[in-house]
C-alpha positions in Angstrom: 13.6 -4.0 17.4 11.0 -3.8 20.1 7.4 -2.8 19.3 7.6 0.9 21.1 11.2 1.0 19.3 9.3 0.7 15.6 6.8 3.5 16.6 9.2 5.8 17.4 11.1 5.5 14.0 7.8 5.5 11.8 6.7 8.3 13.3 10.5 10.3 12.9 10.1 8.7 9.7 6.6 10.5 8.9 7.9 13.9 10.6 10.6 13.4 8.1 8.7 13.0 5.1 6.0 16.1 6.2 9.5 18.1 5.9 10.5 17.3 2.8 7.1 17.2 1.2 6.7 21.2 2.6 10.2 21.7 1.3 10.2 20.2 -2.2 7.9 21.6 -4.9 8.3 18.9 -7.9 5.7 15.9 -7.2 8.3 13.7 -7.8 10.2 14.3 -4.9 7.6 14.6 -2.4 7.2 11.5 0.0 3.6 11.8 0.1 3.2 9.1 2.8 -0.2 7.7 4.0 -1.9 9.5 6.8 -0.5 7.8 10.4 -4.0 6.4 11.3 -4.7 4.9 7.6 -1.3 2.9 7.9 -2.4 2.0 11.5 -6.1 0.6 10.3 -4.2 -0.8 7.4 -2.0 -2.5 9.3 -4.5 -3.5 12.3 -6.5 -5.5 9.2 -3.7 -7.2 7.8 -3.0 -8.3 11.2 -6.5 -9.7 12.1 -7.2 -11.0 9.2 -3.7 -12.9 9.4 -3.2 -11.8 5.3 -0.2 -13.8 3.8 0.5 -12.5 0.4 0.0 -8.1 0.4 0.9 -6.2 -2.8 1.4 -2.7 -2.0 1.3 -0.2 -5.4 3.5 2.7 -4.7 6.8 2.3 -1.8 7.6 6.1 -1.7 10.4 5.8 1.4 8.6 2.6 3.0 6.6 4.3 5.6 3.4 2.5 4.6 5.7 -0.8 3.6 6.8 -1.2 6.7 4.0 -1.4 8.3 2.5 -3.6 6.3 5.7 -5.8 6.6 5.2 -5.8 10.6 1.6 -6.2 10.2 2.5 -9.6 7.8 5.7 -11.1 10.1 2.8 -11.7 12.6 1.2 -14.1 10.1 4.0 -15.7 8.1 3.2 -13.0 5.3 5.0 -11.3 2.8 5.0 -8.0 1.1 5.7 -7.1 -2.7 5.7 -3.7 -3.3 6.5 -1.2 -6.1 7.3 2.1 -6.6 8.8 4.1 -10.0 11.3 6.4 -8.7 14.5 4.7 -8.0 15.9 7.2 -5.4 12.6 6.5 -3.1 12.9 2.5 -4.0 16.4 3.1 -2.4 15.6 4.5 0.5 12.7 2.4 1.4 15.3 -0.8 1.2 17.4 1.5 3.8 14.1 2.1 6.3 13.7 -1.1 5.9 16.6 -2.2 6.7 17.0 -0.3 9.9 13.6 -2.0 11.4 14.8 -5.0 10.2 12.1 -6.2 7.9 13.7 -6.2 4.7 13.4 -9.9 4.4 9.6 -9.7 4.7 9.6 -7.3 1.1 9.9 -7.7 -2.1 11.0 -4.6 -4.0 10.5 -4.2 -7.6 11.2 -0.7 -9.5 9.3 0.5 -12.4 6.0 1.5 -13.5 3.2 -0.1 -11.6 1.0 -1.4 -14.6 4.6 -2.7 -16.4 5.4 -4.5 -12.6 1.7 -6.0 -11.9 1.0 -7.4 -15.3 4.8 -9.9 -14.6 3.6 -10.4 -11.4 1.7 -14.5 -11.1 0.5 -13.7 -7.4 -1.7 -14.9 -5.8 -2.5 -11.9 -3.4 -5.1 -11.8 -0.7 -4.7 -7.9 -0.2 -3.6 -5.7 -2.8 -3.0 -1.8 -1.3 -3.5 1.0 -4.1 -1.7 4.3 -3.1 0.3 5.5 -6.0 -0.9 7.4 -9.4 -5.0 6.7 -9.2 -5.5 7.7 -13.4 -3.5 4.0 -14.0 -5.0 2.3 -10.9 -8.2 0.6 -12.6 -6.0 -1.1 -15.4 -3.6 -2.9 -12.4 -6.7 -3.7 -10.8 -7.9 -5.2 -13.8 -4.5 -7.3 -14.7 -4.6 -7.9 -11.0 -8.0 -9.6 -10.8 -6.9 -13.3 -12.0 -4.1 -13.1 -9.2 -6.6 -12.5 -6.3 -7.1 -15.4 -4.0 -11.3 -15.8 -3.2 -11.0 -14.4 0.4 -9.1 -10.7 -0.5 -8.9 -7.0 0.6 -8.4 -4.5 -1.7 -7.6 -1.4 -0.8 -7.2 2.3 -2.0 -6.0 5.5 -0.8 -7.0 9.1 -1.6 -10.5 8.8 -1.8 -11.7 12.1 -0.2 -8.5 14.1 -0.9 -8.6 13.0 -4.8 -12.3 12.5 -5.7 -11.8 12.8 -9.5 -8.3 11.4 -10.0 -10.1 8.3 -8.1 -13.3 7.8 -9.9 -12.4 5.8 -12.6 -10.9 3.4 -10.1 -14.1 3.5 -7.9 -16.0 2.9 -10.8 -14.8 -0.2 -12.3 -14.6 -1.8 -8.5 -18.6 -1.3 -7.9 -18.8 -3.2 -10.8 -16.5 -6.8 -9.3 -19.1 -9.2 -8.2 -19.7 -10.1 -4.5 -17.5 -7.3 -3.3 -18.8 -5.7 -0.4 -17.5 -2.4 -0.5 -17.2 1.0 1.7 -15.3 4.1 1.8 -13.7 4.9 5.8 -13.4 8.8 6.4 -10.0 8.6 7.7 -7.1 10.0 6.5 -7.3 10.9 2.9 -10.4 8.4 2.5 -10.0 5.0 2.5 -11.6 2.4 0.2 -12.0 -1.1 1.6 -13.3 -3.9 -0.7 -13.5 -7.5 0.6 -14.6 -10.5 -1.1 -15.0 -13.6 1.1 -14.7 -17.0 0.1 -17.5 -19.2 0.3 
């Protein structure tokens, strides 16, 4: 599949997820994919920064999964990713399929916090966009599993303030973090910890 070929079905893909999410009313069902220009800069900094290892917390359909699994073909890299609900697990192994990158993800079903604390890592970018209230306990279980030189990034930050604050909270307090929120989309965090 040719570069201009992948645009074109992530953004059908997006269009088709903005649908449903004004069609359904039950959270569950909704799609709730990352903003277009988020899962472009996400994807633009896992391709500079040549990441090999990506956990991504919450699949939904794949919109934001494959990008990061085109972003990380580029390097060698490889994507883990996990989402709950099995009929959205399902169909992000079909969009991923279609674009051909199902060979750079790994997708595992069940509850996040359940998922991370079996997974040994390591990961040199961890993407949070799934429920924020249990996002500080992964990030905690996650922390042993983070190489020195790691992203670790979260979505929501302007569109959820509260839901996200316990989240925010416990990163300020990870030593030699530099840390910064990016007003686009819903409100990006980025936190980056170099190696020395």
């Amino acid at each position: 599949m040719t570069h201009d070929d992948l645009f074109t079905f992530l953004n059908e893909l997006y269009e088709e997820g903005q649908r449903n999410d004004a069609r359904e009313q039950e959270r569950s069902k909704k799609m709730l994919n990352l903003e277009p220009e988020t899962a472009h800069f996400v994807s633009i900094l896992v391709r500079s920064s040549k990441r090999q290892q990506i956990l991504e917390i919450g699949t939904s359909n794949g919109y934001s999964t494959i990008w990061l699994a085109w972003a990380a073909q580029a390097s060698g890299g490889r994507v883990t990713s996990v989402e709950r609900n099995p009929q959205k697990s399902a169909l992000a192994r079909e969009n991923l399929s279609k674009v051909g990158l199902l060979h750079m993800v790994d997708l595992l079903c069940g509850e996040a916090t359940e998922q991370v604390a079996q997974l040994s890592g390591p990961f040199d970018c961890v993407f949070f966009d799934a429920d924020r209230r249990s996002a500080p306990q992964q990030l905690h279980l996650l922390l042993p599993r983070l190489t020195p030189d790691v992203f670790i990034l979260a979505d929501n930050v302007l569109s959820h303030p509260d839901e996200i604050a316990d989240y925010l909270a416990e990163l300020a307090k990870l030593p030699r973090f530099e840390r910064l929120t990016l007003p686009i989309g819903k409100g990006l965090s980025v936190a980056y910890r170099q190696s020395y």
